[in-house]
SERO-4910 file (N, C-alpha, C, O; in steps of 0.05 Angstrom, whole numbers):
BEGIN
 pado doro    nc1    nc2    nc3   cac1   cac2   cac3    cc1    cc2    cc3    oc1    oc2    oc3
  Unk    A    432    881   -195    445    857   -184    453    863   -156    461    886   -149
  Unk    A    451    844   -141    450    847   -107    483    856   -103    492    878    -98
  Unk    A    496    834   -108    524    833    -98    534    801   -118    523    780   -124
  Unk    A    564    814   -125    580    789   -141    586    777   -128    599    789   -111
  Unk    A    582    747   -123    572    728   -106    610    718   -114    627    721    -96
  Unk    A    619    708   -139    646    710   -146    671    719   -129    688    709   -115
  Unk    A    659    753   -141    680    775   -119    685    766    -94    708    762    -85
  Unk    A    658    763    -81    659    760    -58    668    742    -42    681    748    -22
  Unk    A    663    712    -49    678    689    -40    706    691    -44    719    685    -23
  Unk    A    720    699    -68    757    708    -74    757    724    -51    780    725    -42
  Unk    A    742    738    -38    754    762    -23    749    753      0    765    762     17
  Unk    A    732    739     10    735    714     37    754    695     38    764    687     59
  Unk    A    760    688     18    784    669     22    816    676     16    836    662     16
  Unk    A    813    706      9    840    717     -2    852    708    -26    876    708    -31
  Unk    A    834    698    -42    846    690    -69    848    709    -92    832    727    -97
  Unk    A    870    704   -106    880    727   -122    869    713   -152    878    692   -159
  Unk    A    849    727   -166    841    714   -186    855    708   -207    844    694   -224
  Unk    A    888    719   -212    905    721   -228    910    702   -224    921    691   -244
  Unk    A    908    682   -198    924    654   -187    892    632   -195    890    610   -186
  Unk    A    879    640   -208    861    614   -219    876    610   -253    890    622   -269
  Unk    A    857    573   -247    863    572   -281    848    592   -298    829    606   -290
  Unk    A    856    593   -317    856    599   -338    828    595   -352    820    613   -367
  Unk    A    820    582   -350    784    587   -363    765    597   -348    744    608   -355
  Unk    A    773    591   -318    759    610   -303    766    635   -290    752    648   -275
  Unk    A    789    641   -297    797    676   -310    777    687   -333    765    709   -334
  Unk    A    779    665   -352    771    677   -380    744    681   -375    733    701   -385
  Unk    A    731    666   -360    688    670   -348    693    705   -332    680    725   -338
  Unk    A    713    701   -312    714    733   -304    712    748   -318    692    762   -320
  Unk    A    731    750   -330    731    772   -350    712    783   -379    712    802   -394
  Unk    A    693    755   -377    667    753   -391    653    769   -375    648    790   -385
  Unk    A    646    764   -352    636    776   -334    639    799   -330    621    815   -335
  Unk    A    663    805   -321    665    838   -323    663    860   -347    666    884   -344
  Unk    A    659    846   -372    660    858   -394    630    866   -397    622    889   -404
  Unk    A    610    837   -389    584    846   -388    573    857   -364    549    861   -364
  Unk    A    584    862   -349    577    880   -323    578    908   -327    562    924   -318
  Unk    A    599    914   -343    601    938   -352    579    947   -375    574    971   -378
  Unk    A    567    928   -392    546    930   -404    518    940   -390    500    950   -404
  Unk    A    513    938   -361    485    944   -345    488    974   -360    471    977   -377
  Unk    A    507    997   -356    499   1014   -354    487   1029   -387    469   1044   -392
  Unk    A    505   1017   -401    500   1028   -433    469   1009   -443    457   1021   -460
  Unk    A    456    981   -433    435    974   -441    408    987   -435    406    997   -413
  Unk    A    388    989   -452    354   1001   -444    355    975   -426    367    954   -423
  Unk    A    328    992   -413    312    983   -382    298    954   -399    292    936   -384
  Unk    A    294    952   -420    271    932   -432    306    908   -435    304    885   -427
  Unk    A    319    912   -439    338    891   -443    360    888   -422    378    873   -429
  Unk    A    361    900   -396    370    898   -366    366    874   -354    382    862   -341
  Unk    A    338    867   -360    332    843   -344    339    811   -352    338    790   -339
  Unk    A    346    818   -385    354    788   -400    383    787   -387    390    768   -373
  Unk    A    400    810   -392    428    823   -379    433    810   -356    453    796   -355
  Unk    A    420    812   -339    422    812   -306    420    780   -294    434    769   -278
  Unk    A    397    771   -308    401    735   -310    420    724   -313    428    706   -297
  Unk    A    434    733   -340    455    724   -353    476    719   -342    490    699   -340
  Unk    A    478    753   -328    503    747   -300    503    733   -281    523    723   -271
  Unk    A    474    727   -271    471    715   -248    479    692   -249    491    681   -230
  Unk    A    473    680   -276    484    652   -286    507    647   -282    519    631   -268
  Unk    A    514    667   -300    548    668   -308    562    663   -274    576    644   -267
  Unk    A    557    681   -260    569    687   -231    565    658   -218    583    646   -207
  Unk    A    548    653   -219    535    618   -198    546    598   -216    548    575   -206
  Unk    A    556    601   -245    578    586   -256    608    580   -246    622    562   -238
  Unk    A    607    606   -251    647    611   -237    644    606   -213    665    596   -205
  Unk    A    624    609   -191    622    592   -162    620    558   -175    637    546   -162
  Unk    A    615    552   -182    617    524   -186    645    513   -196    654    490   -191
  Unk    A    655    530   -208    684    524   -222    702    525   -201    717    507   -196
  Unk    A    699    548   -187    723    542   -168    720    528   -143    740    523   -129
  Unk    A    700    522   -138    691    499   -119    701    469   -129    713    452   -116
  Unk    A    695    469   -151    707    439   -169    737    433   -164    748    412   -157
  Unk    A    750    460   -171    777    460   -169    782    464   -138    795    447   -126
  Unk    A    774    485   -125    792    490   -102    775    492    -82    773    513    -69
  Unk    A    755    465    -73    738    465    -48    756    454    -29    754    462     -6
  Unk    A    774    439    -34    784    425     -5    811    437      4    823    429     23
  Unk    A    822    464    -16    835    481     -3    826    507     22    840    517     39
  Unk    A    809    510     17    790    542     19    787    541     44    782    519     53
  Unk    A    787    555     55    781    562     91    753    567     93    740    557    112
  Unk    A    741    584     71    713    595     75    695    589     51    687    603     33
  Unk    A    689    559     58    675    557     40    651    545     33    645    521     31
  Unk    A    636    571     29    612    573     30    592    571      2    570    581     -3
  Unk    A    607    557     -9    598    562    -38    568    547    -41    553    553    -59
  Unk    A    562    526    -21    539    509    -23    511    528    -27    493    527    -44
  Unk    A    522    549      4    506    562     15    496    583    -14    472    585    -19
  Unk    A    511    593    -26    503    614    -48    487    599    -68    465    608    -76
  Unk    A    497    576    -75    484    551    -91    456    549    -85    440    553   -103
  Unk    A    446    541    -53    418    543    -44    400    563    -46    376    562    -41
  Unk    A    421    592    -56    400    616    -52    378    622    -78    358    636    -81
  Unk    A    396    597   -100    383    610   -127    354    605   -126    340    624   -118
  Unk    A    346    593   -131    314    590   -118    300    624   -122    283    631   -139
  Unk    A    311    638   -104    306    666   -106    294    679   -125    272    690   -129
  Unk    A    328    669   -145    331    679   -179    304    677   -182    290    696   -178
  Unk    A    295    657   -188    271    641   -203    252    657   -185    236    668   -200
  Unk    A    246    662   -163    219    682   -156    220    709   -170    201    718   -182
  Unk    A    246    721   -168    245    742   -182    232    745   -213    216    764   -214
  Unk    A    238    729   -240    228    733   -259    199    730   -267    188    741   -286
  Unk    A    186    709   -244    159    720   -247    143    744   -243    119    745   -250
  Unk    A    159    767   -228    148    789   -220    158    814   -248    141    828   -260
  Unk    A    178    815   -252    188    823   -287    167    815   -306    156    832   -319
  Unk    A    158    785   -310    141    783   -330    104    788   -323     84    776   -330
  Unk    A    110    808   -307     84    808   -299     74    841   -296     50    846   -294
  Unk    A     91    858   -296     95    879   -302     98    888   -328    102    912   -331
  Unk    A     95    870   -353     98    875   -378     67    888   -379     49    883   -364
  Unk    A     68    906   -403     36    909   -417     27    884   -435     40    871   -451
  Unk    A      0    879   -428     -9    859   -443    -16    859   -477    -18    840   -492
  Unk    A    -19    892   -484    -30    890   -509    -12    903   -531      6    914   -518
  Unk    A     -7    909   -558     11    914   -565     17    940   -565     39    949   -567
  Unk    A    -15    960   -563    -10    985   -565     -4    999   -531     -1   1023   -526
  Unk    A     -4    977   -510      7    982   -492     39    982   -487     54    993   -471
  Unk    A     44    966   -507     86    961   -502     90    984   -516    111    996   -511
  Unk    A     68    996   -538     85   1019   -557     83   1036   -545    103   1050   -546
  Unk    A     63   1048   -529     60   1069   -510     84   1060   -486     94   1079   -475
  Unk    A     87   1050   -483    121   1053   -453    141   1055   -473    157   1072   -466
  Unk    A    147   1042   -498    169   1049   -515    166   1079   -516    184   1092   -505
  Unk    A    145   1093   -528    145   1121   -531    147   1135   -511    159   1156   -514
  Unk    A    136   1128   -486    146   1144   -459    176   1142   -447    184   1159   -431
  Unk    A    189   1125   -454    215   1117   -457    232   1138   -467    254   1145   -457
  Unk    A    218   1149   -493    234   1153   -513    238   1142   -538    244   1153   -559
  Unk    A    233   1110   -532    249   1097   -556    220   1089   -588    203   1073   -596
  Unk    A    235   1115   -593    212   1110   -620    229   1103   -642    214   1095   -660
  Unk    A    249   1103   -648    269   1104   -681    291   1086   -664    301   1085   -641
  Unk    A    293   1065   -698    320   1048   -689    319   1022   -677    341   1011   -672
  Unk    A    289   1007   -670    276    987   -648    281    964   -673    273    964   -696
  Unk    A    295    945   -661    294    921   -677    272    904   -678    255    907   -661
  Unk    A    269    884   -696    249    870   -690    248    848   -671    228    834   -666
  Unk    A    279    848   -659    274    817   -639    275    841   -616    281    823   -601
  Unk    A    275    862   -602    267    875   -586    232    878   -586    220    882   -564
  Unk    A    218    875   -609    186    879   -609    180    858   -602    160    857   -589
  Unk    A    196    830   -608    187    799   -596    190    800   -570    170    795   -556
  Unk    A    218    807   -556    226    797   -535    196    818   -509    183    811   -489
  Unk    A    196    844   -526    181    854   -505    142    845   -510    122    856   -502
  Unk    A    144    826   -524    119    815   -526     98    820   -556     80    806   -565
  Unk    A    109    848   -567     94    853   -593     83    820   -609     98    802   -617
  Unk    A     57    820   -609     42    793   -620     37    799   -648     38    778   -659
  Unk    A     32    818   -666     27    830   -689     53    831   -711     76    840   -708
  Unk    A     42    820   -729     49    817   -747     65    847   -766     50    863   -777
  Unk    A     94    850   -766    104    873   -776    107    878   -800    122    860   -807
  Unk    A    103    891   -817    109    894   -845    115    918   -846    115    931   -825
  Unk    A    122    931   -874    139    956   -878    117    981   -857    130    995   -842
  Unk    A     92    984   -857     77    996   -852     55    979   -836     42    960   -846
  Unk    A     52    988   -812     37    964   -787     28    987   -779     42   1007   -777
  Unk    A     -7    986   -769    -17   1002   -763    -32    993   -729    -54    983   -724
  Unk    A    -11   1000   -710    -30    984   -676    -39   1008   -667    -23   1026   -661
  Unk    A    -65   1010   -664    -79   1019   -642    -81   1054   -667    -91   1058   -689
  Unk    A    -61   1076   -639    -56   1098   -646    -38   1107   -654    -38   1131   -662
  Unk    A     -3   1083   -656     11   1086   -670      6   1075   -695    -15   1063   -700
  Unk    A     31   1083   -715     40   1069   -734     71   1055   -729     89   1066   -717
  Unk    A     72   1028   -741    104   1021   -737    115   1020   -770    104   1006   -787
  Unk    A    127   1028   -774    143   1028   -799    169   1028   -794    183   1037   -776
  Unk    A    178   1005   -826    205    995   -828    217   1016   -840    207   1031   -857
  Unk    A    241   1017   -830    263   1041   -836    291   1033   -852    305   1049   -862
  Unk    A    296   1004   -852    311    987   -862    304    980   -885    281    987   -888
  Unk    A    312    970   -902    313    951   -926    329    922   -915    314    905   -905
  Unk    A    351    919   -915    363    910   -906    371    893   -882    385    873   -879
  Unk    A    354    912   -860    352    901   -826    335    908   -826    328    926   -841
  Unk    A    319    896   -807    288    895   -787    290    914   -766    293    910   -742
  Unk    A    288    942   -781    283    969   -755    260    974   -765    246    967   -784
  Unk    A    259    994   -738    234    999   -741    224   1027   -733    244   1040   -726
  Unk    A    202   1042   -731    207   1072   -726    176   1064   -715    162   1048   -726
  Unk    A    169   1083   -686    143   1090   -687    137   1108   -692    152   1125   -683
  Unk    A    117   1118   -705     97   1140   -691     72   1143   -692     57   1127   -702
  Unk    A     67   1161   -685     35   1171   -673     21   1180   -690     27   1201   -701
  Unk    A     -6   1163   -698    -24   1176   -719    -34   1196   -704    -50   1212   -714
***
């Protein structure tokens, strides 16, 4: 993430975020709860992460513009508003860098590391098209369920 577009406007205009209402305190602190999440998420689930905020952040610019545009000295909130456009170039270059085939996503999972413990909406989100059952045989791996209960999953290497 570039820069908190949020932070930043409070700190151009000298506003003390303790002095906003109250639901747009409560989005901050959403915010900063999931900001602190970048560092503990995998690289494959960063990028759903990072949208999220972006959202979230170009939200709470809208909130306090609603409330407090015709107090504000510096306010530029339009201007941040016009930049998103951006956002939207960026995710076509993320989904384009994916591997196309399935024994290509399992090969970067395994170069990763991440062979044990992989849910099944992590095999969707990163594109897996194949059908999973207890024992799934792609390419040169194998994927096998490790759960009863939950949809994990384990790779390995025939």
């Amino acid at each position: 993430m570039k820069k908190i577009e949020h932070q930043v406007f409070l700190k151009n205009n000298k506003l003390d975020k303790k002095l906003l209402l109250q639901p747009i305190q409560e989005k901050i602190e959403i915010f900063d709860r999931m900001h602190k999440l970048l560092e503990t998420v995998s690289d494959c689930e960063k990028g759903n992460l990072l949208e999220q905020l972006e959202e979230l952040d170009l939200e709470i610019l809208e909130d306090i513009d609603e409330e407090y545009a015709d107090k504000l000295e510096f306010n530029e909130i339009e201007d941040a508003l016009e930049e998103r456009p951006i956002l939207d170039k960026l995710v076509p270059k993320k989904e384009t860098l994916k591997p196309t085939t399935d024994e290509a996503i399992l090969d970067e999972l395994v170069k990763m590391g991440r062979s044990q413990d992989i849910g099944l909406s992590t095999f969707k989100d990163l594109g897996i098209k194949t059908q999973l059952d207890w024992e799934t045989v792609i390419g040169k791996y194998r994927v096998v369920r490790t759960s009863v209960f939950r949809y994990r999953y384990g790779i390995e290497k025939i």
